[in-house]
N, C-alpha and C positions, 0 to 999 in steps of 0.2 A: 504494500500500500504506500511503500515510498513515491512513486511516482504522483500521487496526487499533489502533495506540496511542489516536487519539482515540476510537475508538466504548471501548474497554476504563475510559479518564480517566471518561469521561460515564458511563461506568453503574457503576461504582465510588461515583463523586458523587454518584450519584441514588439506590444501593441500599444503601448502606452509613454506619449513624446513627455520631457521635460523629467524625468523620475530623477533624485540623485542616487537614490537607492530602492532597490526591491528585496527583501530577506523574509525569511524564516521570521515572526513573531515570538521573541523569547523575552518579551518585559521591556523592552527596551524605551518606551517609553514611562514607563513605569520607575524611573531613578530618582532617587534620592537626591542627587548631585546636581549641581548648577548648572551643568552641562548635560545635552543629552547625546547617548551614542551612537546615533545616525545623523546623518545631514539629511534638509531637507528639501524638496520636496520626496517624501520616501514611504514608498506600499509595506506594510506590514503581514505577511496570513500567518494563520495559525486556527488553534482553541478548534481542531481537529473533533468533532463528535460525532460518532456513525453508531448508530442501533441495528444489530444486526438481527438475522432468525435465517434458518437451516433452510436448503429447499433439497438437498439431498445428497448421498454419497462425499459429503464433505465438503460441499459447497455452500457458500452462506452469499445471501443479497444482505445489501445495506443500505440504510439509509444516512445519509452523511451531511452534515453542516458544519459549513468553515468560516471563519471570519475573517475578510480582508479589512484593512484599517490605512486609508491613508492619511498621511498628517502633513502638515503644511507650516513653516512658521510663519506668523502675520503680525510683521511689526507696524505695518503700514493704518496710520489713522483710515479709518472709514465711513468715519460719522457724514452725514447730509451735509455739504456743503465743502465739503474736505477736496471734491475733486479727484479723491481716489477711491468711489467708492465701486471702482471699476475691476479693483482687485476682488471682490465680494464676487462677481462675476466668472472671472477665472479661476478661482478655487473650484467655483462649483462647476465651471467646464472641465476642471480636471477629475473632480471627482466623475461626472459623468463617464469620459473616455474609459475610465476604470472599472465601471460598471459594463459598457459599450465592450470590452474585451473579453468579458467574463461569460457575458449573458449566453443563454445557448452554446457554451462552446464545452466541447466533449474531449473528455481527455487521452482516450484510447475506447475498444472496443466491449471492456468490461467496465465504462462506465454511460452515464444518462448523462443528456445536458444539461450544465448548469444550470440554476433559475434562482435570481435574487428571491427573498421572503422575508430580509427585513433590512432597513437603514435607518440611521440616524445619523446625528452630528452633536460633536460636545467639544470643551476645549479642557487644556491643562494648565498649569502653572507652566507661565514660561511665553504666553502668545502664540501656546498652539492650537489648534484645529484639527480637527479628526473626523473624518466623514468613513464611517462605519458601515457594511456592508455586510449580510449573511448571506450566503448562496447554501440553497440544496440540490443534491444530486442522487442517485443512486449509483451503488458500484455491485460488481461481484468477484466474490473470493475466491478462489479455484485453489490457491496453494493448499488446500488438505486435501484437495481430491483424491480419493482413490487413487487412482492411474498419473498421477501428478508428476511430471518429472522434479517438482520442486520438494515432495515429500522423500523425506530421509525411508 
């Protein structure tokens, strides 16, 4: 099931202009420290949750929910009258394209297409922004198969 974070990494990469970073989700914005350890603008996924059930001989369907996060720094005032509240705009074109790469897009033959199910947007200490993203999909597991060349 490695391949679900890396196929989602690679076409993040590859479909989505302006990223400073695309990674694995392991806390990172989540620090204590005055700094944080990505540059921005940068996609996060992770929080990986699939429910599985059996459909036979060692096979299991799932159902899977991931969460992409991108985050933005926004030092730029925005208020009415600021003149830049054009950056308000472009955050949210970029969160779009992010979603635009995701939507429907299938990761190999043992998985369903993508499909958003939930978003939001929140910020952190620091003047950041996060426009948050659940996608579900379904996959299936064959490595217990029976006849599996992946089973020992």
């Amino acid at each position: 099931m490695e391949e679900i974070l890396i196929s989602i990494l690679k076409r993040l990469n590859e479909e989505v202009s302006g990223l400073s970073l695309v990674d694995e989700d392991t806390g990172q914005l989540e620090t204590d420290a005055d700094t944080y350890p990505v540059t921005f603008p940068c996609v996060l996924v992770g929080n990986t949750e699939i429910q599985w059930s059996n459909v036979g001989l060692g096979v299991q369907e799932g159902e899977a929910h991931i969460t992409v996060r991108l985050a933005i720094d926004c030092y730029d005032d925005t208020h009415i009258g600021s003149e830049t509240t054009g950056k308000i705009r472009e955050r949210q074109q970029l969160s779009t394209e992010v979603y635009r790469a995701l939507q429907c897009f299938r990761m190999g033959r043992n998985f369903s297409p993508m499909m958003r199910i939930k978003s939001r947007d929140y910020t952190l200490p620091g003047c950041i922004k996060v426009y948050e993203k659940v996608f579900k999909f379904n996959c299936f597991d064959e490595s217990a198969k029976q006849d599996s060349p992946l089973r020992p």
